[in-house]
Every structure is written in C-alpha cells, then in structure tokens.
C-alpha positions in Angstrom: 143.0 183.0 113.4 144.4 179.3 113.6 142.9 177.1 111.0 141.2 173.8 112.5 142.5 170.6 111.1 139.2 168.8 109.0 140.7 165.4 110.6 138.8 164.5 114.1 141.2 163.7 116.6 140.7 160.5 118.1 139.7 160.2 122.2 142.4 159.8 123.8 141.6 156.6 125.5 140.9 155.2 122.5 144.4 154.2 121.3 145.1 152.8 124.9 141.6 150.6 124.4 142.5 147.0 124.5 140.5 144.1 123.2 139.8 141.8 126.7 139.6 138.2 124.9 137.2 136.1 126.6 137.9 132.4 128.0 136.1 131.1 125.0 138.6 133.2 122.6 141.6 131.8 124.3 140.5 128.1 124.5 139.8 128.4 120.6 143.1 129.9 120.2 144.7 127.6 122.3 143.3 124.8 120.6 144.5 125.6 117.0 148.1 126.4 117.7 148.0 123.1 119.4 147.0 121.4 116.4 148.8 123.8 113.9 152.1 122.2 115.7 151.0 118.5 115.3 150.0 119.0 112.2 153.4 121.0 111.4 155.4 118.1 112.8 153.0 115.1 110.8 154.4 117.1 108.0 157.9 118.2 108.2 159.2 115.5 110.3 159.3 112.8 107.8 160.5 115.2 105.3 163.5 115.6 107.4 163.7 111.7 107.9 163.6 110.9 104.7 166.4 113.9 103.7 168.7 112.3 107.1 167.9 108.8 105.7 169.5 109.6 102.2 172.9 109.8 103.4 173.0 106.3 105.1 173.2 103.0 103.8 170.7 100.4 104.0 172.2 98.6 107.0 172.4 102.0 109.0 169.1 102.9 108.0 167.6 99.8 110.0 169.9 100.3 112.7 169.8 103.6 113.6 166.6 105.2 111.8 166.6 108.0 114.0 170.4 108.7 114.4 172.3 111.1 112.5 174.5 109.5 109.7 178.0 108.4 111.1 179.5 108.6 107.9 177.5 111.3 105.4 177.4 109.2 102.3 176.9 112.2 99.4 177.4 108.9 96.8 173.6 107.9 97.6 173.3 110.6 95.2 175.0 110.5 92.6 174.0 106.8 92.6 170.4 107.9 92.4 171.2 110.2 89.4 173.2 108.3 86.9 172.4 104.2 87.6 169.0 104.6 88.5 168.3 107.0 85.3 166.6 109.7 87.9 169.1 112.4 85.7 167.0 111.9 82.9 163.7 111.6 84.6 164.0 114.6 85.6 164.8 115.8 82.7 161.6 114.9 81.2 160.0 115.9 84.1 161.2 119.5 83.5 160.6 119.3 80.0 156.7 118.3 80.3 155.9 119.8 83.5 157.4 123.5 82.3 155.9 123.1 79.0 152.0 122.3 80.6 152.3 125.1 82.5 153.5 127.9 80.3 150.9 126.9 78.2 147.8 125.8 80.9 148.9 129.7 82.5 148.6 132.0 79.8 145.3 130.0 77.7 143.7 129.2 81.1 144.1 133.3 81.8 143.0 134.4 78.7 139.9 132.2 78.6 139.0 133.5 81.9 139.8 137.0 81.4 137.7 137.0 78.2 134.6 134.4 80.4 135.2 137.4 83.1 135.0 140.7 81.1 133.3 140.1 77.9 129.3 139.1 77.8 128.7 136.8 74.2 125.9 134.8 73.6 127.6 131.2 74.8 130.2 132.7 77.6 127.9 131.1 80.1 127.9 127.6 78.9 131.6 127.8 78.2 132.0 128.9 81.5 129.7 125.9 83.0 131.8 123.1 81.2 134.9 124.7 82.4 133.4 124.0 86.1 132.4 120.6 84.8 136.0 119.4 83.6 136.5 120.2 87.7 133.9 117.4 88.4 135.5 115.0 85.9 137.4 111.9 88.2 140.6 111.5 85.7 140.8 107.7 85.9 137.3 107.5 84.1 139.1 109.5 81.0 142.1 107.1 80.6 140.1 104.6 78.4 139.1 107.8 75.5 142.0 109.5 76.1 144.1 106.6 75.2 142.4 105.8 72.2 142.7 110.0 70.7 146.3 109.8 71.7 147.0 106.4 69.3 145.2 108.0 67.1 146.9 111.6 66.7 150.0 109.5 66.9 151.1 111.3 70.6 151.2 108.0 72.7 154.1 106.8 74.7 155.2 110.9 73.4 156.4 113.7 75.7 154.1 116.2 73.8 151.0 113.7 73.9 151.6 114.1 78.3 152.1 117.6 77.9 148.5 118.4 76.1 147.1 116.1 78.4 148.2 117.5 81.5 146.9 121.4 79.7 143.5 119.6 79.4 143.4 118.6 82.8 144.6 122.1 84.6 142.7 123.9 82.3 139.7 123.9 84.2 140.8 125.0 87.3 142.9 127.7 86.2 139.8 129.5 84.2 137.9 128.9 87.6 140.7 130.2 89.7 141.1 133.1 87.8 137.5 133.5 86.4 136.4 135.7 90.0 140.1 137.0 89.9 139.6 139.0 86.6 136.0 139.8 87.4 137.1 141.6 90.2 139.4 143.9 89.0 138.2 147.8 88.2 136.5 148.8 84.9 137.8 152.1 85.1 141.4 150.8 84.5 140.2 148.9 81.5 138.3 151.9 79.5 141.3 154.2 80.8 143.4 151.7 78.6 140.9 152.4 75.9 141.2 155.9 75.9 144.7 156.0 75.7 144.9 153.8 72.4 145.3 150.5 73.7 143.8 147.3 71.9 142.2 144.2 73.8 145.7 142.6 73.4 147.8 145.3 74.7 145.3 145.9 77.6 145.5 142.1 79.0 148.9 141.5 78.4 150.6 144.8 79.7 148.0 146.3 82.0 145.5 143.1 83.6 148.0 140.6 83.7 150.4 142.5 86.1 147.6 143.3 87.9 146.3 139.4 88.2 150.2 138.4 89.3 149.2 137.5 93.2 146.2 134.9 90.9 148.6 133.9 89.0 151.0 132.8 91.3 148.9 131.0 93.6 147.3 129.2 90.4 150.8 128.3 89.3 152.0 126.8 92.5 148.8 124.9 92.7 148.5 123.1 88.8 152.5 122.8 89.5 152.0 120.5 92.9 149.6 118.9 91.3 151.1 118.1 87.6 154.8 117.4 89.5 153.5 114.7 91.4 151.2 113.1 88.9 151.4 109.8 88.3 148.3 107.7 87.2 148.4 109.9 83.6 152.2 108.9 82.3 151.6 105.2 83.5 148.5 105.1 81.7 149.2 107.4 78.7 153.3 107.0 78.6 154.1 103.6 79.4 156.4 103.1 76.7 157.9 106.3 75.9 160.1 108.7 77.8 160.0 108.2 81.7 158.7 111.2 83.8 160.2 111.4 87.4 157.3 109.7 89.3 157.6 106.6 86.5 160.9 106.3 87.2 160.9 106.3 90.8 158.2 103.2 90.9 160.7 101.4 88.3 163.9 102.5 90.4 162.4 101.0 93.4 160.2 97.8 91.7 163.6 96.9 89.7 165.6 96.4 93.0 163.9 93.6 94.0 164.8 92.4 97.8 168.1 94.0 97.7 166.9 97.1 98.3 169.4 100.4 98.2 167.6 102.6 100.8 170.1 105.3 100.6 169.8 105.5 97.1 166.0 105.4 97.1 165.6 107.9 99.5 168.0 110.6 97.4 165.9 109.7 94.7 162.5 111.1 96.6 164.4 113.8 98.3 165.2 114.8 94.7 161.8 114.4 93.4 160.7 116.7 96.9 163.2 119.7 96.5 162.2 121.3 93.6 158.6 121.2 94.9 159.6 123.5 97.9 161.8 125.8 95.8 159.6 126.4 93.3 157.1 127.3 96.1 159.4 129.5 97.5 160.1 131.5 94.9 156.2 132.0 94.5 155.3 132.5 97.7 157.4 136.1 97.2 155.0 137.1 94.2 151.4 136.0 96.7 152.8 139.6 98.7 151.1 141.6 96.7 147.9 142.7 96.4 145.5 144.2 93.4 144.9 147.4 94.4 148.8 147.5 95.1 148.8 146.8 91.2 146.5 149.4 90.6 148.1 152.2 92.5 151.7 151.5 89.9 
C-alpha cells in the first residue's frame, strides 16, 4: 500500500490563477507612482543641488546654478571646517546628540517595557503623561526650562542640552515602543523564568534583541529629529558650546553681504550627510521581524 501524503494538493489551475486588476486598480496605481516620482524628485533634487553647488564659488554659483562645476573646488570644504568652526560644531553635535540618545533609548525602553508587561497600581497614569509630553508644543517650555537649567547650574552647558533633549524624546520613545513590547509572546517571558533568569537578564538578553526592528525605527526617528533641532540650543545654549545647527545660522549671519556660497553650501551638505548614513546603517536592522527574533 502507498501512503497518502496529509498535505492537499492544490488544483491545478490554481497556481496559473491570475489577479485581473480592474481600471479603477490601475488608475490608483497609476496615480501614486506618479506622485511618488514628484515627490522623489521635490526631495532629492535639491539635495543634489546643494551637494553640486558646494564645489563652486559664489560667482559660478549665480552663473551657472545648474551646470556642473568647471573647476571642483574640494577647498569649499576644508574652508567650511576649520574658519567657519563647523569642525567643532560638529563635534558638539556628536557629543550631545550620541549622548541623548544612548540614554533617551535604553530609559525610554525600559519604561515602556515595564508600562507594557507589568500591571501596578499607577502604570496607567504614568502611561497617560508619557502620551501627554507628546501633546506638549516645545516653544511653550522654553520659559520653565530656562529658569531649572540656571538654577541646576546646566545653562549655556553641553550636559544641560543633552537632558533636555532626553526629556523631550522621552515620550515618544515609551509610546513607540509601549505597543512594541506589549506585543511580544508571554510564553518567551515565563520560559525565561523557568530557566533561572531575573527581570534584568530577561529584558536585556532576551526582549531587547527581540524589540531591535522597534528600536531601530525609534532611533532613526528621535535622531532626525534631535540632529536637526534648533529652537532648544538657541534658547537653552546661547552662550555655551555651539551645536551644528547654531553654528550654521552664525556661519552664514556673520558673513554679512559677502557671502561665501561655496563654503556655505559644504557646510549644510555636511550637516545632511551624516543624517543619510546614519539612516543607512539602520534601515539594515528595520529587515527583521519579531517572530524572526523569536524563532533564534
């Protein structure tokens, strides 16, 4: 006797079925890529502008703003870098943005692993002002925050603008990864108990792999955001340390008329590129998946 498979085969039209798209389907479909391409050219055309237009002068820049350099000027650069300060900008830039998000990643997923898994009388409310801070315009929080910071001593400080930018990602990271956490399987957490593992030991070597694909997307997004912020160091930091977005305004107000355009525009194409590699190297960790993470 032969032994029957348990698996149905499948009719045998049914893998030479084809989907018919209707009119409708291909007007919508039409529609987007036609918009996806403006929209990708609205964005990455200027990008590439202003990365041609760093390596003119000023006088080529107005006379050919389309052209390709004639003469690649790679000093625009260094220009930018040493007499414009933009070295050391960066530096601090680095320096604070690095430091608010090592620290806004692993408290903002700890608060929202313990808001996620753990039921205590108050976890609700903690959780409700976290989604409040989201609602908070920051401008309105200049005036108190300026006052705590004189006081503590941390204005016109690189630490003071590190603990404030924490404060402000905070509350989007915990809501980022708040529905993250909660999603992930029980029965990998009590396995871990079983086995001898602590509360500690459980988040740090078994949920937080798991949470990686959350935790990359929240890090690219608090990064964008804390990279390019600028209304915090000019309120909070106006005399200490420069961050790369205070510098460039001062780089381009201190000119005057006699604007160096070719200098200016290295300067933003340096401020841009670390932006899209930083991205870059995320977008390779946003390929995985949790129950990929479960299945290791």
């Amino acid at each position: 006797m032969t032994k029957t498979s348990g698996r149905r085969s499948a009719p045998a039209n049914f893998e030479h079925r084809k989907v018919e798209s209707t009119p409708g389907d291909k007007a919508v479909a039409s529609v987007s890529h036609i918009v996806l391409v403006i929209w990708s050219a609205i964005v990455i055309l200027p990008l590439l502008w202003t990365i041609m237009s760093s390596f003119k002068s000023s006088s080529e820049i107005f006379a050919s703003p389309f052209s390709l350099p004639t003469v690649w000027r790679f000093d625009n650069y260094a220009k930018a870098w040493t007499e414009a300060g933009i070295g050391s900008y960066f530096l601090n830039s680095v320096i604070v943005v690095g430091s608010a998000l090592v620290l806004v990643m692993l408290l903002g997923a700890m608060c929202a692993y313990v808001l996620a898994r753990f039921v205590f009388p108050g976890s609700r409310a903690i959780y409700y002002l976290m989604l409040a801070g989201l609602t908070f315009p920051p401008f309105l929080a200049m005036v108190p925050l300026f006052g705590i910071l004189r006081s503590m001593g941390l204005l016109n400080n690189l630490f003071g603008l590190i603990l404030t930018y924490v404060g402000f990602a905070l509350p989007f990271t915990v809501f980022f990864l708040f529905s993250f956490f909660k999603s992930l399987p029980h029965e990998i957490t009590e396995a871990a108990s079983l086995d001898g593992a602590g509360d500690w030991r459980t988040f740090f070597q078994i949920m937080l792999p798991m949470a990686k694909p959350g935790l990359a997307s929240v890090a690219i997004f608090n990064f964008l955001g804390l990279w390019n912020q600028f209304l915090i160091p000019v309120a909070l930091n106006a005399g200490g340390p420069k961050v790369l977005s205070q510098g460039l305004a001062s780089f381009a107000s201190q000119m005057g008329y006699a604007v160096d355009f070719g200098a200016l525009f290295a300067a933003v194409t340096v401020t841009v590129l670390p932006v899209l590699v930083v991205y870059v190297i995320f977008q390779r960790q946003l390929q995985g998946s949790v129950s990929q993470g479960t299945l290791k």
